[in-house]
N, C-alpha and C positions, 0 to 999 in steps of 0.2 A: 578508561572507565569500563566498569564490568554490571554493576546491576543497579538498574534505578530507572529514571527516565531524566531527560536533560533536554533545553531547549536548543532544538537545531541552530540556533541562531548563533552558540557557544562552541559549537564543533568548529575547531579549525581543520577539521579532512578535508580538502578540497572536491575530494571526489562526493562526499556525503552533501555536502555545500551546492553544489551542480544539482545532484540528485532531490536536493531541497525544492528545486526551479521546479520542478515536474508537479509537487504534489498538489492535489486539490480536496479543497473540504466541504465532506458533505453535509446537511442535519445528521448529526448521531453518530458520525462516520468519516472516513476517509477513502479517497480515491487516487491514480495518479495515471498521468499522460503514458501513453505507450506508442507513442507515434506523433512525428513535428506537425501532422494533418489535424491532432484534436483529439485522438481516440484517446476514451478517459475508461481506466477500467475500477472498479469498485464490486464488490460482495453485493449479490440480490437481498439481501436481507436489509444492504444500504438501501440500496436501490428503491423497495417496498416502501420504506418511511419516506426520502424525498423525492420519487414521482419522476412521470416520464420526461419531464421538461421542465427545467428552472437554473435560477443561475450562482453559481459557486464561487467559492473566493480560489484563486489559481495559486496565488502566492503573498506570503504577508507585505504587506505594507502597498499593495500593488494596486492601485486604483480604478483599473478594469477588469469588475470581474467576469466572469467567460458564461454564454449561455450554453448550455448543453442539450443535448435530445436522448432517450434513450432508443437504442437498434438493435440490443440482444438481452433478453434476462433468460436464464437459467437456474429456477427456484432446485433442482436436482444438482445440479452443482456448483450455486452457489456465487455466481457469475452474472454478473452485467457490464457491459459494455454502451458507453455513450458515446456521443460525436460533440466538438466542441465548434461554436462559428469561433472560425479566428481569419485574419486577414492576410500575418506572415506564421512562419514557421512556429511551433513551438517548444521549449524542452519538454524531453523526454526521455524517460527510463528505457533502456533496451531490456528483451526479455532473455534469460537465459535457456540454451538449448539443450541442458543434462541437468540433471538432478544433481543437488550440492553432496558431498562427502557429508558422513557421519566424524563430526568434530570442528566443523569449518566454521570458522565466525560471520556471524550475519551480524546486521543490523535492521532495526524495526525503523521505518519513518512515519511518522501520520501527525495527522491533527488530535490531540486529546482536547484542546480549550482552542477552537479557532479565533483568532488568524497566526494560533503561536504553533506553529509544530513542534516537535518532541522526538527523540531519538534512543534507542536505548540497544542493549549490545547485550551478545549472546552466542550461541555455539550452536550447531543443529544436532538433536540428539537423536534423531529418528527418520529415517524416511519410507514412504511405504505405499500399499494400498489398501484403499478402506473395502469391506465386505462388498459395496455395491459397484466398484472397480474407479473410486475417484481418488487419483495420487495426491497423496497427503502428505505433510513435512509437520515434527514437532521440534518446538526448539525453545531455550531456557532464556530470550529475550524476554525482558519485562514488558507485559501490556498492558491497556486497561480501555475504558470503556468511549469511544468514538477512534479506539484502535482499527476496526473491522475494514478491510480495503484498504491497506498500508502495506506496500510491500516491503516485502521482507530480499536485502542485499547484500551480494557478495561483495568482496575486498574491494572490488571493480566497478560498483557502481549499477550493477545488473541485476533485474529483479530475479532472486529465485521461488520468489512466493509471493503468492498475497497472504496475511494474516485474515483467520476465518474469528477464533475465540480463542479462549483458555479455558482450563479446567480445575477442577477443587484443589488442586495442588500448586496451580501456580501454572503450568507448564502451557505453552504456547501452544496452538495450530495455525495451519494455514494450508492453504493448495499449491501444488507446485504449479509451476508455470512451462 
């Protein structure tokens, strides 16, 4: 599949499948595990609408859902960081340590309608930095609106981005990681 959005639940990539276990939804938004201890990462601008402390759905059909705290926002970049209570380990997206190639296919995961995530595929058209020195990635996955905090992955299963927005064109952003 090349442009749309699809529910993750129809992807048979195992690797995206896995990477499903990770995500979490937030009011308005999306966020997802970056570590089996709980660290939940999401976009400050998530962050802003659902508040320093409340509790999230981790995974559809999953019957406990996780409370969270928030331990970093960064309204300048765009970044928050939460701590999840969990008992055992959790999945988790590992972050990637170089910036993706210009033509490399990602994929978007997040929640658009919770508890259903959504999936959609793309290619990185751009990577860069913005005027005030924050590394930016554009890429021609489709998004839409409780996109925000959805990472954005390589063939592997690794986040190379979070999704921040789109623009009049269509065309993705996000931060590199």
């Amino acid at each position: 599949p090349d442009r749309g959005m699809y529910a993750a639940s129809a992807i048979e990539d195992p690797v995206l499948r896995e990477a499903a276990q990770a995500l979490v939804a937030f009011p308005g938004g999306s966020g997802f595990l970056i570590s089996p201890e709980g660290h939940v990462l999401t976009n400050a601008h998530v962050a802003q609408r659902a508040g320093r402390a409340l509790t999230v759905i981790q995974n559809p059909g999953d019957p406990n859902p996780l409370w969270v705290e928030q331990v970093f926002i960064s309204e300048a970049w765009d970044l928050a960081l939460y701590q999840a209570e969990a008992s055992a380990p959790l999945p988790w997206i590992p972050l990637c340590g170089a910036a993706p190639e210009v033509g490399q296919r990602v994929a978007v995961l997040g929640h658009l309608d919770p508890p259903r995530p959504r999936v959609s595929f793309g290619r990185v058209l751009r990577v860069g930095t913005k005027p005030d020195g924050r590394p930016t990635l554009e890429y021609d996955a489709w998004t839409d609106w409780g996109s925000s905090g959805s990472p954005v992955l390589d063939a592997a299963g690794t986040a190379v981005g979070m999704h921040r927005a789109w623009d009049a064109h269509g065309l993705s952003s996000g931060a590199l990681l």
